[in-house]
N, CA and C atoms of all chains as a GROMACS GRO file, in nm:
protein
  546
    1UNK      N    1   7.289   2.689  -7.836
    1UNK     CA    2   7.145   2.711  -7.864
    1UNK      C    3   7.062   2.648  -7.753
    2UNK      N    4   6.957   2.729  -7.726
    2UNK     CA    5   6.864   2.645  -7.600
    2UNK      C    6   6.776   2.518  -7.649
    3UNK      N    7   6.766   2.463  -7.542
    3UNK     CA    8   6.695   2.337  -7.561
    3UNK      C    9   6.606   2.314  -7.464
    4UNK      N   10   6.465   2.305  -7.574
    4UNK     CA   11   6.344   2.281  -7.467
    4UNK      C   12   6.292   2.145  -7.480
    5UNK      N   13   6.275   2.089  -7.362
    5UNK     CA   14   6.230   1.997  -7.372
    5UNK      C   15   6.079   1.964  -7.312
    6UNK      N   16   6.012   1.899  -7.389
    6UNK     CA   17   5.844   1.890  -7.384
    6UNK      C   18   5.848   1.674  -7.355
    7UNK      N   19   5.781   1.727  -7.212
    7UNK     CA   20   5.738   1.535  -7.194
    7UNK      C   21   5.574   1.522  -7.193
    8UNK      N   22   5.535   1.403  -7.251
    8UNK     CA   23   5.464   1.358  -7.322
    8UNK      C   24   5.451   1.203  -7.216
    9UNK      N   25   5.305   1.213  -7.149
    9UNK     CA   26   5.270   1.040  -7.097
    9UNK      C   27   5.107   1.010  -7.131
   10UNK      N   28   5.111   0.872  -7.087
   10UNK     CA   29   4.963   0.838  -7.178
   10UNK      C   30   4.875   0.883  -7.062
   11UNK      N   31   4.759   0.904  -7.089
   11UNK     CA   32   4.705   0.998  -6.967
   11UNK      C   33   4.642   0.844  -6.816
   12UNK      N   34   4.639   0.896  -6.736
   12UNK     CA   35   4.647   0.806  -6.602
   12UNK      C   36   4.550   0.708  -6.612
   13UNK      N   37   4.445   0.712  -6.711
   13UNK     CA   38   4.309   0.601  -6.743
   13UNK      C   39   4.332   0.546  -6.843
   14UNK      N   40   4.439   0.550  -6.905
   14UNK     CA   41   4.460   0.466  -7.020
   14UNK      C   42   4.596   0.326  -6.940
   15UNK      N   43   4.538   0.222  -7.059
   15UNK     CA   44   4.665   0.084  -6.981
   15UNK      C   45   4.781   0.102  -7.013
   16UNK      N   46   4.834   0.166  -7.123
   16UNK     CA   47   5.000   0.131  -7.152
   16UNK      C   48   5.043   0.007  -7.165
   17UNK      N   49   5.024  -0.098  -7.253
   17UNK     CA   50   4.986  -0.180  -7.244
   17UNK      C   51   5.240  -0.210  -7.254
   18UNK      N   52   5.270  -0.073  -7.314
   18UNK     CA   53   5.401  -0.092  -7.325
   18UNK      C   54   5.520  -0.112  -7.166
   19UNK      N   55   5.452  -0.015  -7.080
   19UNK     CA   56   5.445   0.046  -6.969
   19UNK      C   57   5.470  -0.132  -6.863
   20UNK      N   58   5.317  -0.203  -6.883
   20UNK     CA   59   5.267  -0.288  -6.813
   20UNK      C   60   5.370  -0.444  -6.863
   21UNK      N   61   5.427  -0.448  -6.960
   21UNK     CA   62   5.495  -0.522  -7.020
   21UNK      C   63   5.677  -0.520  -6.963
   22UNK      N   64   5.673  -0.395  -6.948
   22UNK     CA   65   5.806  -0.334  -6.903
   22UNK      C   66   5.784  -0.386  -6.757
   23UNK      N   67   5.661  -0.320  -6.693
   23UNK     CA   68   5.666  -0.392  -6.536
   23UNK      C   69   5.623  -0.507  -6.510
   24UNK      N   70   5.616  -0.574  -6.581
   24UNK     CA   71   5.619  -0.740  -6.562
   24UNK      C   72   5.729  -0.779  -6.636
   25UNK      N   73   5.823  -0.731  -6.638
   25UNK     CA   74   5.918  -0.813  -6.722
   25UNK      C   75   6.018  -0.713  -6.571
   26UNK      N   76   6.039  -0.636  -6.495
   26UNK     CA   77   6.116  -0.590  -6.368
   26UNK      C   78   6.057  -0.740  -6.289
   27UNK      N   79   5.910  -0.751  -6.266
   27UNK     CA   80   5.857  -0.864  -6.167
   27UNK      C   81   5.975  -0.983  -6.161
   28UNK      N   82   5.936  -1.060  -6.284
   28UNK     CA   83   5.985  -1.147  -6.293
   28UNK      C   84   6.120  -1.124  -6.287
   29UNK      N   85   6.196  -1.034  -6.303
   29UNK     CA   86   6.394  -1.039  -6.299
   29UNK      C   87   6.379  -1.024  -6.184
   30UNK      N   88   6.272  -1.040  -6.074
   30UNK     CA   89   6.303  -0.973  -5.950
   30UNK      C   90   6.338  -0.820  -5.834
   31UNK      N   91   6.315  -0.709  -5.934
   31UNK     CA   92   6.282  -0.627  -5.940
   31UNK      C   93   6.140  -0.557  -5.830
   32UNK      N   94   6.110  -0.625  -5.732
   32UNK     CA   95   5.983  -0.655  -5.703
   32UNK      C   96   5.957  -0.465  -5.580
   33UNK      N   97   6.061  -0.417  -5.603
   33UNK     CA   98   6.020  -0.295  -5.524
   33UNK      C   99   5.927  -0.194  -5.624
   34UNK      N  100   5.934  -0.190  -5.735
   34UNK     CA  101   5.880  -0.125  -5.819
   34UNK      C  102   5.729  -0.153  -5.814
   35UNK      N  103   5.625  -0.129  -5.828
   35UNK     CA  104   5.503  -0.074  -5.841
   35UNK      C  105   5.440  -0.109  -5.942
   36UNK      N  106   5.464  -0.040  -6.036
   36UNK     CA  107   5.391   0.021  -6.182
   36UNK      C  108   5.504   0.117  -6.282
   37UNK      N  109   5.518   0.069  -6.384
   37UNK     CA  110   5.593   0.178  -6.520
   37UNK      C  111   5.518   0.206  -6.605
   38UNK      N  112   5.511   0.363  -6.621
   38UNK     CA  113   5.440   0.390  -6.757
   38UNK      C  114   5.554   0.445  -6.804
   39UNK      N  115   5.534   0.448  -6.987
   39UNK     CA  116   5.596   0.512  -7.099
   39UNK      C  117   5.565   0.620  -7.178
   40UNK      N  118   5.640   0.777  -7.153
   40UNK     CA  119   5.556   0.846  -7.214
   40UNK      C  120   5.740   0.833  -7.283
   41UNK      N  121   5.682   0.996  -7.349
   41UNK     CA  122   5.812   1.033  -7.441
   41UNK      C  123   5.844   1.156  -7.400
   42UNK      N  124   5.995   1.165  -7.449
   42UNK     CA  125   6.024   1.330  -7.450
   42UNK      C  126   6.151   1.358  -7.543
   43UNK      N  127   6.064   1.479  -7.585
   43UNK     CA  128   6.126   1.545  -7.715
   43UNK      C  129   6.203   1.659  -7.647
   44UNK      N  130   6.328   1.660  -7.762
   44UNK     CA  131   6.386   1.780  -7.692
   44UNK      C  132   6.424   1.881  -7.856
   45UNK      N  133   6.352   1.984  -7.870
   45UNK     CA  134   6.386   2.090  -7.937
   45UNK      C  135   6.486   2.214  -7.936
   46UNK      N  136   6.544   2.212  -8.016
   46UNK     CA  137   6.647   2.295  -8.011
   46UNK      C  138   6.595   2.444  -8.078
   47UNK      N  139   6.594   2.556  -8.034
   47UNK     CA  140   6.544   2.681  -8.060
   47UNK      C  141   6.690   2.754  -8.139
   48UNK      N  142   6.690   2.808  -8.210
   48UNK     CA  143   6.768   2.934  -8.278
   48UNK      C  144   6.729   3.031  -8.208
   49UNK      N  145   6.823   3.132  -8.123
   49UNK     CA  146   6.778   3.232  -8.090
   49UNK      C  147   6.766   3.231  -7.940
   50UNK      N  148   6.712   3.362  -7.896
   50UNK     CA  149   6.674   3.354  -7.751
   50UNK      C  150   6.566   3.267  -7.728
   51UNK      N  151   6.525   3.229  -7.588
   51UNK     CA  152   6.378   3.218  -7.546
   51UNK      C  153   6.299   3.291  -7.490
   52UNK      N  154   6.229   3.344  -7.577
   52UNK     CA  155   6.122   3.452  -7.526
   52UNK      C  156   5.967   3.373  -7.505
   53UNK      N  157   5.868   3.475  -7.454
   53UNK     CA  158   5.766   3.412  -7.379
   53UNK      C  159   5.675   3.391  -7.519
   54UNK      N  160   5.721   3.451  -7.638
   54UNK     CA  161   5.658   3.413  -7.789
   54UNK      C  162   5.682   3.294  -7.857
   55UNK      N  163   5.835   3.253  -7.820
   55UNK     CA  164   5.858   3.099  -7.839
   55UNK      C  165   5.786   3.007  -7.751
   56UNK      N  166   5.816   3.031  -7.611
   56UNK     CA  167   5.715   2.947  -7.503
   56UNK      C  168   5.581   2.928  -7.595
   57UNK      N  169   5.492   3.015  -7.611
   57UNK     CA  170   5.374   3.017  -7.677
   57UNK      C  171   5.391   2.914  -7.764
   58UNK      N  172   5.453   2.967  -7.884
   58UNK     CA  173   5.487   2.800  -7.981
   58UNK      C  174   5.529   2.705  -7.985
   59UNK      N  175   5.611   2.685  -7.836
   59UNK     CA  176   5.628   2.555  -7.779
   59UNK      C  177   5.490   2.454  -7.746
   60UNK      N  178   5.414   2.528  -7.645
   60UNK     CA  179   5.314   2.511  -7.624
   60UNK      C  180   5.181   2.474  -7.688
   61UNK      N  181   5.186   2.541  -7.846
   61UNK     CA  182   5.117   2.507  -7.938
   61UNK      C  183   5.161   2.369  -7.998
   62UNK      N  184   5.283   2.352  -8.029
   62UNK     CA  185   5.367   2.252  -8.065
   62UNK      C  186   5.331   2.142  -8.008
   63UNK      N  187   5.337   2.147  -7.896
   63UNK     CA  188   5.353   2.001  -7.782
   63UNK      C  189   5.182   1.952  -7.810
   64UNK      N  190   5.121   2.092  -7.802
   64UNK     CA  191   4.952   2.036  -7.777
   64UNK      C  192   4.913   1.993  -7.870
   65UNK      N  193   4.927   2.003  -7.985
   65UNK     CA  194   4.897   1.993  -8.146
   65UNK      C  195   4.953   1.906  -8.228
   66UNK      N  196   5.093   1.895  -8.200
   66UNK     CA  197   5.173   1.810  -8.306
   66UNK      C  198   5.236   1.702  -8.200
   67UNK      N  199   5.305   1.727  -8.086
   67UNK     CA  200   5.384   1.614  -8.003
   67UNK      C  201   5.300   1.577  -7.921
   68UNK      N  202   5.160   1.600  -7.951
   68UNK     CA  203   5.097   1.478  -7.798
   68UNK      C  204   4.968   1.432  -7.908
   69UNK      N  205   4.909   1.381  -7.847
   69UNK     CA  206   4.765   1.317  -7.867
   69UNK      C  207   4.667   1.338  -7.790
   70UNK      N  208   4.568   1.432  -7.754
   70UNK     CA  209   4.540   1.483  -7.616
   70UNK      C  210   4.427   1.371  -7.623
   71UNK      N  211   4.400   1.311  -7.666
   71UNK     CA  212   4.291   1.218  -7.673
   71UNK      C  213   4.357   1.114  -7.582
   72UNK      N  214   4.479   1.092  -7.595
   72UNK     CA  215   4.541   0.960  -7.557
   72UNK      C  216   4.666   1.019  -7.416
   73UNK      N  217   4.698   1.142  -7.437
   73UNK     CA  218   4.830   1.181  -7.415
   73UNK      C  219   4.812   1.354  -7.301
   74UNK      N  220   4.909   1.298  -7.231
   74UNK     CA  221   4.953   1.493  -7.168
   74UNK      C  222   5.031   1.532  -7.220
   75UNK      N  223   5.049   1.624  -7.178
   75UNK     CA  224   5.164   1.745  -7.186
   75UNK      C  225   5.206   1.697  -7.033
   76UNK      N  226   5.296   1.678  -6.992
   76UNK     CA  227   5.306   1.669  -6.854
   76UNK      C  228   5.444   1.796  -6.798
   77UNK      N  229   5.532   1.845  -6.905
   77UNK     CA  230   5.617   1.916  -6.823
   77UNK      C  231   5.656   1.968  -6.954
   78UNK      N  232   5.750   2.135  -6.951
   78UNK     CA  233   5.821   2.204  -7.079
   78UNK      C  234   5.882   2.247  -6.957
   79UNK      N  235   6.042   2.220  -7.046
   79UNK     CA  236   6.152   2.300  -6.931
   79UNK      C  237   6.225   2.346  -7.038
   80UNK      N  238   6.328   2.428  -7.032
   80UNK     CA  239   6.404   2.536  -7.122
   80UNK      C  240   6.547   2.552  -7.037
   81UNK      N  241   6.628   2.478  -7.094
   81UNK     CA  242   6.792   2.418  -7.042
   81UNK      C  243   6.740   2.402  -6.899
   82UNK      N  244   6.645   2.297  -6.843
   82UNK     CA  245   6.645   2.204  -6.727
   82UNK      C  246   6.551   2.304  -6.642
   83UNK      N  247   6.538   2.386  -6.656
   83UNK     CA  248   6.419   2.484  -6.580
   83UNK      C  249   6.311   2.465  -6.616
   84UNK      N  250   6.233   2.397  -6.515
   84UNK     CA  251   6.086   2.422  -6.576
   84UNK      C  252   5.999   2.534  -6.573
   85UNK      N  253   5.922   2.510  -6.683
   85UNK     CA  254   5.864   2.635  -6.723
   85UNK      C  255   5.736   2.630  -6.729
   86UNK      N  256   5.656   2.702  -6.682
   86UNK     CA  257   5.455   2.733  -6.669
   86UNK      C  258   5.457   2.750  -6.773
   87UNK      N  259   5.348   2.679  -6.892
   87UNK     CA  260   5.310   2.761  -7.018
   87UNK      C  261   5.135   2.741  -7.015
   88UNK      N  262   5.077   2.778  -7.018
   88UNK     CA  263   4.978   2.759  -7.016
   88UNK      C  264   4.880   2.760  -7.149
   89UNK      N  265   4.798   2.653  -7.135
   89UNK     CA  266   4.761   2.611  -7.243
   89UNK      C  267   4.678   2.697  -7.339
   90UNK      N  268   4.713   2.697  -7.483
   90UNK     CA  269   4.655   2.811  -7.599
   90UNK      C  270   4.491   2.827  -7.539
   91UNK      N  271   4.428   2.663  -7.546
   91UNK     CA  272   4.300   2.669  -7.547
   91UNK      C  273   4.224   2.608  -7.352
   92UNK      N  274   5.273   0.711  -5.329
   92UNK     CA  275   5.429   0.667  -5.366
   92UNK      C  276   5.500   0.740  -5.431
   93UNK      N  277   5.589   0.721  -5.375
   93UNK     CA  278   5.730   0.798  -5.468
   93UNK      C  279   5.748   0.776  -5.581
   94UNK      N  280   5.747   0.864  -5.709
   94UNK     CA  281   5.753   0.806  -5.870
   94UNK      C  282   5.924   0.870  -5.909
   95UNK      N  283   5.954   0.736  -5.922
   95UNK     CA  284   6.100   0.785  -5.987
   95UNK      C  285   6.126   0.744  -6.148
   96UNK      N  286   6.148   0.928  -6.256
   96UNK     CA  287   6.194   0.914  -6.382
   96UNK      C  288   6.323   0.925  -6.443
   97UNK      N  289   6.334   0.811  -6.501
   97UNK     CA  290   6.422   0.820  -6.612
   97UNK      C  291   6.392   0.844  -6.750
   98UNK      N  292   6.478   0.944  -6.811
   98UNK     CA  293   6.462   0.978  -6.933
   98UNK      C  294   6.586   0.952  -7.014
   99UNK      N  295   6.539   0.871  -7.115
   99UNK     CA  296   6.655   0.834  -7.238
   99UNK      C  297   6.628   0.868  -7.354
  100UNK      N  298   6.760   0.890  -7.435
  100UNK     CA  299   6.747   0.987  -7.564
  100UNK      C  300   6.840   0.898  -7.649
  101UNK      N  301   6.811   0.914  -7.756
  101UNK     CA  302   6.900   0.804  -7.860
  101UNK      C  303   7.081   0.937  -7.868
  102UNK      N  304   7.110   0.868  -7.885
  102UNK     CA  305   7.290   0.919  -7.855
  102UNK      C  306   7.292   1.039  -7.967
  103UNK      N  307   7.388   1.100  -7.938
  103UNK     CA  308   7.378   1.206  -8.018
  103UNK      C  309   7.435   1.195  -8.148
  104UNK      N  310   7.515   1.095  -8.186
  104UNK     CA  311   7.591   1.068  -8.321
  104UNK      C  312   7.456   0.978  -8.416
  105UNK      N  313   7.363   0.949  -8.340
  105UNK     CA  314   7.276   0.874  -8.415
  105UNK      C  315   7.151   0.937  -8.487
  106UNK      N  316   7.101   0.908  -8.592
  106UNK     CA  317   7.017   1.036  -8.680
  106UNK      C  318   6.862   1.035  -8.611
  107UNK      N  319   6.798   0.957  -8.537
  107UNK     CA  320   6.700   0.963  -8.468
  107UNK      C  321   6.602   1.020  -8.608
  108UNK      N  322   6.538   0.932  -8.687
  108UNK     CA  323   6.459   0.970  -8.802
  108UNK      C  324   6.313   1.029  -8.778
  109UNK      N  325   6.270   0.965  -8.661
  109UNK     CA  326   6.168   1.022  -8.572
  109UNK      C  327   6.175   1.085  -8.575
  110UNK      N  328   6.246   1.168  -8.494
  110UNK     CA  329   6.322   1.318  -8.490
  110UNK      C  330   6.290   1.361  -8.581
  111UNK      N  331   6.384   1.380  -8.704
  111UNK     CA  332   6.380   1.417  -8.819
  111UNK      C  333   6.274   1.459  -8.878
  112UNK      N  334   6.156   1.312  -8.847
  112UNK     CA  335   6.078   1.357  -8.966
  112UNK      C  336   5.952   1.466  -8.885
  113UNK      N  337   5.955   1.503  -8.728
  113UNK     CA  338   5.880   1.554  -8.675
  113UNK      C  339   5.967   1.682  -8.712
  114UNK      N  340   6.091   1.706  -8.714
  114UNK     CA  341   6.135   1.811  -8.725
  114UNK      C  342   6.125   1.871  -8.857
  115UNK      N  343   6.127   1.833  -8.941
  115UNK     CA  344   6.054   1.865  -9.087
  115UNK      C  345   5.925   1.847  -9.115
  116UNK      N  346   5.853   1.847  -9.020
  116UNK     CA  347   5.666   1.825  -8.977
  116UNK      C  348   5.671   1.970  -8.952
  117UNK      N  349   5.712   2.015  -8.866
  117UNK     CA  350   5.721   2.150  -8.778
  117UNK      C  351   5.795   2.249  -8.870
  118UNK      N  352   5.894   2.225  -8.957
  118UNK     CA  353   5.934   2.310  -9.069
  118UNK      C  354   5.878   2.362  -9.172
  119UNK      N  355   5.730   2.242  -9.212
  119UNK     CA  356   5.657   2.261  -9.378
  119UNK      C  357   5.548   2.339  -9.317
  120UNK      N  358   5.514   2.320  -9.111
  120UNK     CA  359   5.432   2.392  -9.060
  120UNK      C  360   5.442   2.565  -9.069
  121UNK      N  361   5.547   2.562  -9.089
  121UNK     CA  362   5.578   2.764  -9.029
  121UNK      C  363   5.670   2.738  -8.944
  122UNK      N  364   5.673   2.675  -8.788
  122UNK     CA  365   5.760   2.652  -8.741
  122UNK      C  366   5.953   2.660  -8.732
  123UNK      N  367   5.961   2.788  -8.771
  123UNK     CA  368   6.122   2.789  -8.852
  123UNK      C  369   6.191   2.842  -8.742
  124UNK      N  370   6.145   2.899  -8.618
  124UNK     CA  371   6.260   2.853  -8.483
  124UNK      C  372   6.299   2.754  -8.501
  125UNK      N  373   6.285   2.616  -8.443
  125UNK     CA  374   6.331   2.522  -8.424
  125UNK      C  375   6.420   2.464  -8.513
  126UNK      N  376   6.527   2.471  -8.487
  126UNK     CA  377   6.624   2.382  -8.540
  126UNK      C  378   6.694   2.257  -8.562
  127UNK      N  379   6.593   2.182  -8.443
  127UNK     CA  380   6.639   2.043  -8.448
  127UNK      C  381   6.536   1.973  -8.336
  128UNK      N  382   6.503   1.830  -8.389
  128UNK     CA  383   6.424   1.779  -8.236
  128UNK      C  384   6.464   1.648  -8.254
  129UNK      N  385   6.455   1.620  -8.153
  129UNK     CA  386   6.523   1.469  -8.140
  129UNK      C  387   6.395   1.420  -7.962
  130UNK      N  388   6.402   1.255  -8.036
  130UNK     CA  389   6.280   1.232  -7.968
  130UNK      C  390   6.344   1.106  -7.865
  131UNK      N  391   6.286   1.090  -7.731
  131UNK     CA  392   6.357   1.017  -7.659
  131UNK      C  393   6.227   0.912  -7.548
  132UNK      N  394   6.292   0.828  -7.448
  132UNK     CA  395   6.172   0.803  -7.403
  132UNK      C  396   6.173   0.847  -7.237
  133UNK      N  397   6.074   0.832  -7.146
  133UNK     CA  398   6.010   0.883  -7.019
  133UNK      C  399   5.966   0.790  -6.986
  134UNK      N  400   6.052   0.706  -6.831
  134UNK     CA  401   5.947   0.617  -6.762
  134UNK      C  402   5.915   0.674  -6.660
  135UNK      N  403   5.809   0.633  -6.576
  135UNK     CA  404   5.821   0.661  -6.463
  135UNK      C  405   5.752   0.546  -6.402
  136UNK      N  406   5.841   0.528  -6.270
  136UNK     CA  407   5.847   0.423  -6.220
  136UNK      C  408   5.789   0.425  -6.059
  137UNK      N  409   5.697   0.370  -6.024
  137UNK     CA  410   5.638   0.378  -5.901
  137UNK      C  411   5.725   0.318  -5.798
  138UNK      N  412   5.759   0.352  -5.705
  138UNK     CA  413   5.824   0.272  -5.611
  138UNK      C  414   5.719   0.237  -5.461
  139UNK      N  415   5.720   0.110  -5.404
  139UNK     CA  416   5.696   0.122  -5.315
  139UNK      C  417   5.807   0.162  -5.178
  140UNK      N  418   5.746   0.235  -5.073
  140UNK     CA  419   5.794   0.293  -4.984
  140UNK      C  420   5.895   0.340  -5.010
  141UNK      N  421   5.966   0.355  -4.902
  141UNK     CA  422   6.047   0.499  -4.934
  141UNK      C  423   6.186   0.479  -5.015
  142UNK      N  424   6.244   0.596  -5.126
  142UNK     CA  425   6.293   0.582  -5.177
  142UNK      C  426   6.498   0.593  -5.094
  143UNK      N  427   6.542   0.463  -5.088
  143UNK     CA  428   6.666   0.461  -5.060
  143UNK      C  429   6.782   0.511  -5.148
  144UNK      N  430   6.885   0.488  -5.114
  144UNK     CA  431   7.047   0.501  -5.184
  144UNK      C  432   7.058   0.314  -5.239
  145UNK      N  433   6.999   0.263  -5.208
  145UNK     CA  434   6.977   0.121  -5.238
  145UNK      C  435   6.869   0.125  -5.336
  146UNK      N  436   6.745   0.180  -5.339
  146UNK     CA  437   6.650   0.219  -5.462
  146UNK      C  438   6.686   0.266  -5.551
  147UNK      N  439   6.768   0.388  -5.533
  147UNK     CA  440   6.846   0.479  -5.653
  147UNK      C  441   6.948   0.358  -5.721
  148UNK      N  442   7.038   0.248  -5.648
  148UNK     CA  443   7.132   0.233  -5.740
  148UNK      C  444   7.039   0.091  -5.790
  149UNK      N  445   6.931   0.012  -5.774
  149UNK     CA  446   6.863  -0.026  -5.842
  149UNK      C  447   6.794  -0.010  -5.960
  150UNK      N  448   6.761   0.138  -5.927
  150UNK     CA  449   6.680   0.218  -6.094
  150UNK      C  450   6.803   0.241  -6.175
  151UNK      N  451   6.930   0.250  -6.087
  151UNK     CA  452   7.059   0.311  -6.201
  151UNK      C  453   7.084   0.191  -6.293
  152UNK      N  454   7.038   0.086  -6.226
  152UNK     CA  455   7.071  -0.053  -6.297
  152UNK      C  456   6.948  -0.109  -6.371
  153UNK      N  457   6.884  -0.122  -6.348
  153UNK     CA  458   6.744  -0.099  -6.426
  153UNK      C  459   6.746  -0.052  -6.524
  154UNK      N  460   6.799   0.121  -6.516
  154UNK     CA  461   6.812   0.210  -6.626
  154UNK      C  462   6.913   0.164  -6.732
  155UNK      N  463   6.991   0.117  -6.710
  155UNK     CA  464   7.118   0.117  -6.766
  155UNK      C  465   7.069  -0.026  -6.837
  156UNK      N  466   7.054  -0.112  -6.793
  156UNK     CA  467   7.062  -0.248  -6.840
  156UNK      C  468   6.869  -0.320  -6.947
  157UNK      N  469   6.790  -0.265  -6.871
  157UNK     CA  470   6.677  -0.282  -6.905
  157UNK      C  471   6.583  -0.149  -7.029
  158UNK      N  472   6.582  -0.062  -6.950
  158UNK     CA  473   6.503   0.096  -7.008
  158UNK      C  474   6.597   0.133  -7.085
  159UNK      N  475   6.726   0.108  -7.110
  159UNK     CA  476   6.795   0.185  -7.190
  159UNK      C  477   6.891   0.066  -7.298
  160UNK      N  478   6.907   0.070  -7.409
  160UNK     CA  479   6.988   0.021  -7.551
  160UNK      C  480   7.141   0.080  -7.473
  161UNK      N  481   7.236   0.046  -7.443
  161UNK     CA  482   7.336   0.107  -7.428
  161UNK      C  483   7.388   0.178  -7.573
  162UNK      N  484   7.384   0.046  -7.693
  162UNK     CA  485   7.467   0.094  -7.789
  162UNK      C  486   7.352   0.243  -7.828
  163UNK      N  487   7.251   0.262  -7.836
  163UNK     CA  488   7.211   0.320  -7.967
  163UNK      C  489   7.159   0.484  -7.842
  164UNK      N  490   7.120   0.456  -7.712
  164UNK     CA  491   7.075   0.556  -7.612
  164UNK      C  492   7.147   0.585  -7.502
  165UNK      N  493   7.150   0.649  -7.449
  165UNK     CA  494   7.172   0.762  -7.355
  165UNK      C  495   7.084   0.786  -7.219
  166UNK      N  496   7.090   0.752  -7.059
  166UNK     CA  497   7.020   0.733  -6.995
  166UNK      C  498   7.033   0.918  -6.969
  167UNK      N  499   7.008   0.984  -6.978
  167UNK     CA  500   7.016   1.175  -6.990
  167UNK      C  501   6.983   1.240  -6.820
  168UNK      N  502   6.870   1.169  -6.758
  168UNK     CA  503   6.824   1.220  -6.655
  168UNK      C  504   6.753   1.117  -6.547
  169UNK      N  505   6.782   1.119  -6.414
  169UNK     CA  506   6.723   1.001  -6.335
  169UNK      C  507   6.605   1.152  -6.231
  170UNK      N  508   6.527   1.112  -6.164
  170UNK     CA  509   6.468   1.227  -6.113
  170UNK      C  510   6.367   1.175  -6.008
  171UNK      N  511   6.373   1.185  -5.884
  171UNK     CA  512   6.289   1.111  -5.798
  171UNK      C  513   6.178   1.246  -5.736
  172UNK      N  514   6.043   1.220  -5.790
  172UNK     CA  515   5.902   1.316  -5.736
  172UNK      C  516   5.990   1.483  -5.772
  173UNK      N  517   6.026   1.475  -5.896
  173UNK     CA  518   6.079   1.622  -5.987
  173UNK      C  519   6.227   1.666  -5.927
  174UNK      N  520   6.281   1.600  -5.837
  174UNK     CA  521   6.388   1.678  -5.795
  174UNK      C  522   6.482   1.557  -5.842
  175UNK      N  523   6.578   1.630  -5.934
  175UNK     CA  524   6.683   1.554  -6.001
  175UNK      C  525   6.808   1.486  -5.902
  176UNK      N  526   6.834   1.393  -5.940
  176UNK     CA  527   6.960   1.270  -5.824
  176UNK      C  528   7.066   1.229  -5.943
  177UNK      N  529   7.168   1.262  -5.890
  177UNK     CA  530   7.300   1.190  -5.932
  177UNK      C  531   7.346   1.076  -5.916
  178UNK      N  532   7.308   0.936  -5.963
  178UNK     CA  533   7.327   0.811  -5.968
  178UNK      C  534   7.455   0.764  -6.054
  179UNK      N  535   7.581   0.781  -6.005
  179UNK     CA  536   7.693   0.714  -6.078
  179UNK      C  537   7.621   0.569  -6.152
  180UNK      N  538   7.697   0.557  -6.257
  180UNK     CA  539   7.664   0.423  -6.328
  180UNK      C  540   7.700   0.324  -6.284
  181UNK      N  541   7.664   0.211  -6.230
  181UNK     CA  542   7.718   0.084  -6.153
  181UNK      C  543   7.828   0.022  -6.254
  182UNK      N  544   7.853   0.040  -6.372
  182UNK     CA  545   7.974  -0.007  -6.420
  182UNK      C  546   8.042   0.147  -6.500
   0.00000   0.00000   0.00000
């Protein structure tokens, strides 16, 4: 069965306060090439069936609606067995 | 800068309730493609300057030891500015 996977990060003006905790805790182990870590998420859905550009659609609805927070959150990538995929947004 | 991601997913023998309960979120929705979702996490990690074979087996160790639970997750994907890298596991 295919598997799409939808990633999810906090959008670039928000602190991550999880993110900033993670990269101060690389600082101090010495870690010191690193920069900055943020934490988003990613879900991976498993589809019944083919993937057609009607599932894409309800992927897309999915991610924007139920797996992100657009207030807080992107959509940053949907790929479909490791291919990424353009979906463009309902609204 | 170069942003290098790792993505980890809780192991596959493990029930990931998260999962679950988004996946029966999306079931009471209409949503009756989907057959399964399982939820994982996304860092991404800023590097300064340029990314080495000495950077890569740093994030592999990073990944492995810090960003990732060995017992309960799964380090799934390492990926430097979208193009995916094969980082053997340092142990």
């Amino acid at each position: 069965m295919p598997t799409i996977v939808v990633e999810v990060m906090p959008k670039a003006e928000l602190l991550d306060p999880q993110g900033k905790a993670t990269f101060g805790a690389l600082q101090r182990l010495g870690h010191a090439q690193f920069q900055d870590v943020r934490i988003g998420k990613r879900f991976e859905l498993t589809v019944d069936g083919e993937v057609t550009d009607a599932t894409l659609a309800e992927v897309r609805t999915v991610a924007d609606d139920m797996l992100s927070n657009a207030v807080i959150e992107d959509v940053v990538a949907i790929s479909v067995d490791g291919t990424p995929v353009d979906v463009p947004a309902a609204r």
